[in-house]
C-alpha positions in Angstrom: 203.3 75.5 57.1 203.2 74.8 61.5 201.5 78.1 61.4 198.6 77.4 58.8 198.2 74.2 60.9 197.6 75.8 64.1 195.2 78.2 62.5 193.1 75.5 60.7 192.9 73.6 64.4 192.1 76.6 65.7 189.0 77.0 63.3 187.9 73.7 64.2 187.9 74.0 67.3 185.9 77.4 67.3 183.7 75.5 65.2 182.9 72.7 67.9 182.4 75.0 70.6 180.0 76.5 68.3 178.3 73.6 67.5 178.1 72.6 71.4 176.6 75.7 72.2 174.1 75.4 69.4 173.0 72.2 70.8 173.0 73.5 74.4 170.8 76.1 73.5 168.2 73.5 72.1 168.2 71.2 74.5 167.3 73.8 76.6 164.5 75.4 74.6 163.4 71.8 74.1 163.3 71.5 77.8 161.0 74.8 78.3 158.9 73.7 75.5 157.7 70.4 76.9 157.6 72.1 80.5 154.9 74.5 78.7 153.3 71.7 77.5 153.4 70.1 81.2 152.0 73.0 82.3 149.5 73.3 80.0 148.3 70.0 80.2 147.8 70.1 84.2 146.4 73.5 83.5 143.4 71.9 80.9 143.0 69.3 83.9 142.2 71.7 86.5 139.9 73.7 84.2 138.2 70.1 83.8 137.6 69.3 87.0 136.0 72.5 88.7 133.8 72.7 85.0 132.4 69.3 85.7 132.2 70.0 90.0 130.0 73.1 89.2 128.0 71.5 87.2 127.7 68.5 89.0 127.0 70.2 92.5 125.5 73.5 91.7 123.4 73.9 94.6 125.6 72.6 96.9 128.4 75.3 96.2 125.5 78.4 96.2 123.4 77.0 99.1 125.8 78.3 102.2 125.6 81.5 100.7 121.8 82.2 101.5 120.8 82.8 105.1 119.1 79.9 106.8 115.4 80.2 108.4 113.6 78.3 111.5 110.2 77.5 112.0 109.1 80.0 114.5 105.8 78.3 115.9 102.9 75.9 114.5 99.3 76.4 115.3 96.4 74.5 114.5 92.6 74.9 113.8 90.4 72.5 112.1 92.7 71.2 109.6 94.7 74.5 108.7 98.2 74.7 110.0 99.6 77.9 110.1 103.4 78.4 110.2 105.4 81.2 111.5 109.1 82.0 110.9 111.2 85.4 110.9 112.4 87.5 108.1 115.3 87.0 106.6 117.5 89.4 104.1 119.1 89.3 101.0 116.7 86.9 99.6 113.9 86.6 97.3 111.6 84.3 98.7 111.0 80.5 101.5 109.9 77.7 100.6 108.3 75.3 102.8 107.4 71.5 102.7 105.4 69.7 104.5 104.5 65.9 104.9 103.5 62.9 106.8 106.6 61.2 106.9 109.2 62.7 108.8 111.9 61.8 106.5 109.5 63.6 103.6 110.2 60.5 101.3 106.7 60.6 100.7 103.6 62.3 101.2 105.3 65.8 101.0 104.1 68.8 99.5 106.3 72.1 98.5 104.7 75.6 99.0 106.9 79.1 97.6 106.5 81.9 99.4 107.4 84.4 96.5 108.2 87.8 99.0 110.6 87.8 101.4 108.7 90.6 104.1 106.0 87.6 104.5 106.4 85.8 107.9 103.3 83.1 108.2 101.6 81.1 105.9 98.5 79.0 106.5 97.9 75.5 105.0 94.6 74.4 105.0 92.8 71.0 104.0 94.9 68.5 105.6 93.7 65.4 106.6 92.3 65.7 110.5 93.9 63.7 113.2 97.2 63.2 111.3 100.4 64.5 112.4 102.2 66.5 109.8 106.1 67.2 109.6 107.1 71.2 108.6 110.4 72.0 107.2 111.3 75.5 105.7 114.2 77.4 103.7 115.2 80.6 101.8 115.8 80.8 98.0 117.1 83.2 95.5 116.5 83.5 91.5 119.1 84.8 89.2 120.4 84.1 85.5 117.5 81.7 85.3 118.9 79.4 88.2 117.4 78.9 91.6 119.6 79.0 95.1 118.5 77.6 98.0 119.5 77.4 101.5 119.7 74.3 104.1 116.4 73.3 105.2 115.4 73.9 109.2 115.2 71.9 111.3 111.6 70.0 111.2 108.8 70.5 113.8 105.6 68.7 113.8 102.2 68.9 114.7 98.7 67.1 114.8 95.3 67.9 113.7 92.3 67.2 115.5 89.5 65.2 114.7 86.8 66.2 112.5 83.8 67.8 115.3 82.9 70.7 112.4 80.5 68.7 111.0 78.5 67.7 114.5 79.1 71.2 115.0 77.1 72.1 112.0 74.4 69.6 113.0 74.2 71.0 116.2 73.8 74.3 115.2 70.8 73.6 112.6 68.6 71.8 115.7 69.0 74.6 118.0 69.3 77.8 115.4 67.7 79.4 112.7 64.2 77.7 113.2 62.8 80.6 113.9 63.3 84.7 113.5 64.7 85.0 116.9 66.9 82.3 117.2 69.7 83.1 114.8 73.0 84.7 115.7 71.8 87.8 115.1 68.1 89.5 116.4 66.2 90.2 113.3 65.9 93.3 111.6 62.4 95.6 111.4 61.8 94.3 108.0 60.4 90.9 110.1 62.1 88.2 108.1 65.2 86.4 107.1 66.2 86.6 103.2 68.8 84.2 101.4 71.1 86.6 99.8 72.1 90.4 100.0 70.4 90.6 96.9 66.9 89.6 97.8 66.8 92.6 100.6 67.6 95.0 98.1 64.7 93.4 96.2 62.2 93.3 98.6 63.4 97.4 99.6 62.6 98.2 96.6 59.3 96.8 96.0 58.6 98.2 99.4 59.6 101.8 98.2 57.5 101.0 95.0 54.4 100.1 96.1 53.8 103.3 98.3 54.8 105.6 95.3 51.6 104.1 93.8 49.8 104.7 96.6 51.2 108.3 96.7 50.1 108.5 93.2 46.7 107.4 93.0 46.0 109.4 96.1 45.3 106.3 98.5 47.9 108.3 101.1 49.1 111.9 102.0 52.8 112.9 101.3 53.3 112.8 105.0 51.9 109.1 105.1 54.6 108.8 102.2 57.5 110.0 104.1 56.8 108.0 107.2 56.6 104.8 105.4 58.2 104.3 102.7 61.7 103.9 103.6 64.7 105.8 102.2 67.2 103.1 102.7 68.5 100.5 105.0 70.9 98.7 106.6 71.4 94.6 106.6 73.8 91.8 108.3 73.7 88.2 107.8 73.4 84.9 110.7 77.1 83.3 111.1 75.2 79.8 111.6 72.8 79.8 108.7 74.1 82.6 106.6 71.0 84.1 105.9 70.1 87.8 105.8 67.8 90.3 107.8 67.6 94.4 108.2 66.4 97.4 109.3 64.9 100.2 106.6 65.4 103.4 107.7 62.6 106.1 107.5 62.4 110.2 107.1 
């Protein structure tokens, strides 16, 4: 009977243990599974935050990437401005903006240079006597997004005043009144014409009118040949623009 005893307390006993280590083992699997969950959670937080960053500051995270550019030089003529700057690698193409306010809050205008060998750009039609603020910078296209790289530092220039047009005035009192005062002498054809065209005209009625002659037997073939020219060659007056020649003969 002390025996049977022993044995049942025994069994009990065994039992507990077994019991304790059951709930040892999930306590401890609970543990791991809310640490996953931990984990997880901070995980899905991370993932949030660079998601919203990139989106957020896209060209910001791209721009160091692209190799900056400087202004090289700035020249002026009339009111064109051209701008010079070196090539740059590993890019598609510059962009450069220019302004009247050197903090290019307003006034500013944005030019692409779309091929990256190109080196100078001329802007023309500004306004004259006005200094103008130049800033440039390298971009790149890809996936339908556009990279760009810190702007330059900005250098500025000034136009001159307007003189082309008492330039112009001067020019038409002292040239082109005559045939021998243009920028060019005039041709052997004696006259100025308007247009390329209207040489080719008059050369041609020229040509025409002593074929008739040659025809109807008012001059010899050898009269023909030595005036009626076989071509010619024309240029035009840089002040007026208008057009004179010499026809060339047999």
């Amino acid at each position: 009977m002390v025996r049977e005893i022993q044995i049942r307390s025994s069994l009990t006993e065994l039992k507990l243990i077994n019991v304790f280590k059951k709930r040892e083992i999930l306590n401890n699997q609970t543990e791991a599974i809310k640490e996953a969950i931990k984990m997880k959670k901070i995980t899905s937080i991370l993932l949030s935050i660079i998601m919203i960053y990139s989106v957020c500051f896209p060209i910001t995270a791209f721009a160091a990437a692209l190799p900056t550019v400087g202004i090289s030089s700035l020249s002026v003529k009339e009111n064109t401005v051209t701008v010079k700057w070196k090539k740059k690698s590993k890019i598609m193409g510059y962009q450069i903006q220019y302004s009247t306010d050197s903090k290019f809050k307003k006034n500013k205008k944005s030019i692409k240079i779309k091929k990256a060998k190109t080196t100078s750009k001329k802007i023309s039609n500004l306004k004259e006597s006005k200094k103008y603020y130049f800033r440039i910078r390298t971009y790149k296209s890809s996936n339908k997004k556009t990279r760009y790289s810190k702007w330059s530092k900005v250098k500025s220039i000034k136009t001159p005043k307007d003189t082309k047009s008492n330039k112009d005035n001067i020019q038409k009192e002292t040239h082109c009144t005559n045939n021998n005062n243009h920028s060019m002498s005039c041709g052997n054809m004696g006259k100025w014409f308007t247009s390329k065209s209207d040489i080719d005209d008059y050369w041609e009625e020229v040509v025409q009118t002593y074929s008739k002659q040659y025809e109807d037997g008012e001059i010899t073939w050898e009269t023909y040949c030595k005036k009626s020219p076989y071509g010619y060659e024309c240029w035009s007056c840089s002040y007026c623009g208008k057009w004179t020649g010499n026809f060339k003969y047999r």
